[in-house]
N, C-alpha and C positions, 0 to 999 in steps of 0.2 A: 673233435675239438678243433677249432677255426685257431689260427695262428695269434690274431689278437688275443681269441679266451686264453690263448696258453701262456702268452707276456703278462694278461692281466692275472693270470693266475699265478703267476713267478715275483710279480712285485705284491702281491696279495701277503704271499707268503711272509716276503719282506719285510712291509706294513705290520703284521699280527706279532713279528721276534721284535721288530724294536718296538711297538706298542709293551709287550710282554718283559723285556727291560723296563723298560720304565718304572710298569706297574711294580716291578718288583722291587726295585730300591725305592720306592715312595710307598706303598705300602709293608714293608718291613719295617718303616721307622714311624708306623704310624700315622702315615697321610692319607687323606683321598686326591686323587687325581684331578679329577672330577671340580674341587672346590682351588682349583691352580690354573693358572697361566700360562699354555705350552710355549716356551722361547724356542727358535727354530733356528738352526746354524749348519752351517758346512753347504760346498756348493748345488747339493742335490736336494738337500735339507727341504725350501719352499716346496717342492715335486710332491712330498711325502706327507709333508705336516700335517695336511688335514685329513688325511683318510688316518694317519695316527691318531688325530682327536679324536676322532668318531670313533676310533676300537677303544678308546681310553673314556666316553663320555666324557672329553673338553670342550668345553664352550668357545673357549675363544684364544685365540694362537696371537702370537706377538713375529714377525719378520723381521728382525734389524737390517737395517740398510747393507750393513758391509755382514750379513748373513754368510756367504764363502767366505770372506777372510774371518772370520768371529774368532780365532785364537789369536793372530796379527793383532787384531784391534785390541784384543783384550790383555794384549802385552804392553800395549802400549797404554794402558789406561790401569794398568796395574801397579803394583808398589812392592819394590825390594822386597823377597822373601826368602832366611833362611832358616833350614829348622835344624835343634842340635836335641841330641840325647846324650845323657849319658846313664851306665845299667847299675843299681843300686840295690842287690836282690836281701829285704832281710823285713821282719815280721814290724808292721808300722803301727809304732809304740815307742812312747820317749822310753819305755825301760827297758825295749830288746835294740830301739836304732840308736847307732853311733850318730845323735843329734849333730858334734862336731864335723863327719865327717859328711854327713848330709850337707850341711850348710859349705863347707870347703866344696863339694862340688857347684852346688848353684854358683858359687863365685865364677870357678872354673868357666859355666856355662857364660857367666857374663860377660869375662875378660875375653873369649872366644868370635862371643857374635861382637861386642864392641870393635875387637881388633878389624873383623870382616867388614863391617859397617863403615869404619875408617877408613879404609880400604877404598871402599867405593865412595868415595865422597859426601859420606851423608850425615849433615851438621847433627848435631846432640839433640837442636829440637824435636830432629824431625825422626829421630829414633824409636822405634815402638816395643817393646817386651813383652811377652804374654806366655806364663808354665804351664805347665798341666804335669801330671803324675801318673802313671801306670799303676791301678791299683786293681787288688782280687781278690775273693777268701782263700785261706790256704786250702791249698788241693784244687783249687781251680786250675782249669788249663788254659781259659782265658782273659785277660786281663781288661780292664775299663780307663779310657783314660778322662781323665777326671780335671778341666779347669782352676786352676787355685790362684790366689792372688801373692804380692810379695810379702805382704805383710802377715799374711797368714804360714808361708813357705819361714821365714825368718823367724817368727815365733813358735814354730814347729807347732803350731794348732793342731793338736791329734785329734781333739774333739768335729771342728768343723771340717777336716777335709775328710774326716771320715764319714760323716754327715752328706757329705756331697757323692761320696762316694756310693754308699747306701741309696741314696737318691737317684744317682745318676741306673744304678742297677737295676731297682724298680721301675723305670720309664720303660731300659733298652729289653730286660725279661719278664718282667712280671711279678717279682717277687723281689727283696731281699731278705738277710740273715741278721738285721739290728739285732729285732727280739731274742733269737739264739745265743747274741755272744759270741760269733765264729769270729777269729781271729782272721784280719786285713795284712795284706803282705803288699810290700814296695816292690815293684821288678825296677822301673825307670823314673826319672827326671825327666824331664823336655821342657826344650824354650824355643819358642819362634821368635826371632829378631825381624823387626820391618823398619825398613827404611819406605818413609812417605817422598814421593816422586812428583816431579810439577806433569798436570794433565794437558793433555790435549785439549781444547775449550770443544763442545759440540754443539755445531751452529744451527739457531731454530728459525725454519724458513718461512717465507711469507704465505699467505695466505692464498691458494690457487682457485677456491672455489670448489664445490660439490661436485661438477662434473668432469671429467677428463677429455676435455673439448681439444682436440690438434691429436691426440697421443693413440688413436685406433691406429693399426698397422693394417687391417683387413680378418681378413676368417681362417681358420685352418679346421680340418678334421681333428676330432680328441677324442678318444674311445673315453666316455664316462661309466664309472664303474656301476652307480646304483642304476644307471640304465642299460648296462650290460652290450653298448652297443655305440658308433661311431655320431657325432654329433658334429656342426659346421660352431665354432667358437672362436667369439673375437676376441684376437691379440692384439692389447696395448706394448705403447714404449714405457716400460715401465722408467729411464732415466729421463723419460720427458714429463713425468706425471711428480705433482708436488702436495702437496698440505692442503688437507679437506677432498682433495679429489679421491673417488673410489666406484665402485658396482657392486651389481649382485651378480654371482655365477650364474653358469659356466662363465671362466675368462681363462686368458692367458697373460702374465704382464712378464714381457721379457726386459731383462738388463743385460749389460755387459759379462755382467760375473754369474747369473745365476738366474733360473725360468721359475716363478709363483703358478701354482696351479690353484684355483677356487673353482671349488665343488659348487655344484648349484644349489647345493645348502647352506652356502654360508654367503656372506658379502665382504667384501673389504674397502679397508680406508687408507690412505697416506697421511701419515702424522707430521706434526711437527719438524720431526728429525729424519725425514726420508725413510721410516718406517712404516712397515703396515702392518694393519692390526686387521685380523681373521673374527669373524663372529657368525656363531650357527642364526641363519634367518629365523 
């Protein structure tokens, strides 16, 4: 084995565990991959994306512009978020729960995130609430947590969040215990408090035209994979290249922050937003 096949054999490997992630949290919940849009982040992230789509049958990959910074940005385009529990272990039924002491906690929980929220300067408008409950049969060892509203939480609805709860169980197993009768047990409360944040504005650029005319830097060698073998590929400036510009693979489009690899299967475009979008030819 030649010292390329053996790199390409080490990022292969790569390629196939985080493919095999993926697969795994999207198909445990019930998705296909396959019918999704891979978004692609972290500075290596572009290198990898598409030989990830292709072990995932993805069609079409999405590159955000600030793709290496993608946690940076997305802090900053995020919104205050804290979450509270508090643990409330007892069989959920107004004739086994302490209704009163139920409801004295959600207070609890509200005067909690309010005061934090306060804290951080965030006006009453722009404050967000949203419960959920920990809910199980008894003898379960695992719990569900289960969305509720306030007006359901306040009128102690044992009908509908148990409802939801039965529901939510047959998505995530396959089954519930309605029909049986088995007694629903409370372990928690929880409340996510959000404070809405002012965003950054993200600016949509003019129109560059289909070709990437100025932005070739010249050719390099690239061992491609499905040809198993080194190839002369032209590398663009990818921070010179704008909206509507793109190619069909093999390419190279270098930035500052981070290198896009296109397989010669696919083609790519720059968008609006200094994004490029990945798509099998």
């Amino acid at each position: 084995m030649s010292l390329p096949e053996a790199a390409y054999g080490m990022c292969h490997i790569m390629n196939i565990n985080m493919a095999s992630a993926i697969r795994e949290i999207s198909v445990q919940r019930g998705y296909d991959p396959r019918e999704f849009l891979l978004v692609c982040a972290g500075g290596a992230g572009p290198i990898h994306a598409a030989m990830i789509a292709a072990e995932l049958e993805i069609p079409r990959i999405l590159i955000p512009k600030e793709s290496s910074i993608f946690c940076a940005a997305g802090m900053l385009l995020s919104d205050l978020k804290h979450d509270f529990v508090r643990t409330y272990h007892t069989v959920f039924s107004r004739k086994e729960a302490d209704v009163a002491r139920f409801l004295s906690l959600i207070d609890e929980l509200q005067r909690e995130a309010e005061r934090i929220l306060a804290l951080e300067r965030i006006p009453a408008e722009r404050r967000l609430y949203r419960y959920s409950l920990d809910l199980r049969y008894v003898r379960q060892y695992h719990e569900v947590n289960i969305p509720v509203t306030m007006e359901n939480l306040r009128a102690f609805n044992e009908e509908a969040m148990k409802e939801a709860f039965h529901d939510q169980h047959d998505r995530l197993y396959g089954y519930s215990l309605r029909e049986e009768g088995t007694e629903v047990e409370l372990v928690n409360l929880r409340m996510t408090a959000i404070g809405v944040t002012d965003k950054p504005a993200l600016k949509r650029e003019a129109y560059k035209g289909k070709y990437p005319t100025g932005c070739l830097k010249g050719t390099r060698p690239v061992f491609i994979p499905s040809q198993r073998d080194f190839r002369a590929v032209p590398a663009y400036d990818g921070n010179s290249m704008g909206y509507g510009q793109g190619m069909k693979g093999p390419a190279i489009i270098e930035q500052i922050n981070t290198t896009i690899f296109v397989p010669p299967e696919y083609e790519v475009e720059c968008d609006a937003y200094g994004s490029y979008l990945l798509s099998l030819v």
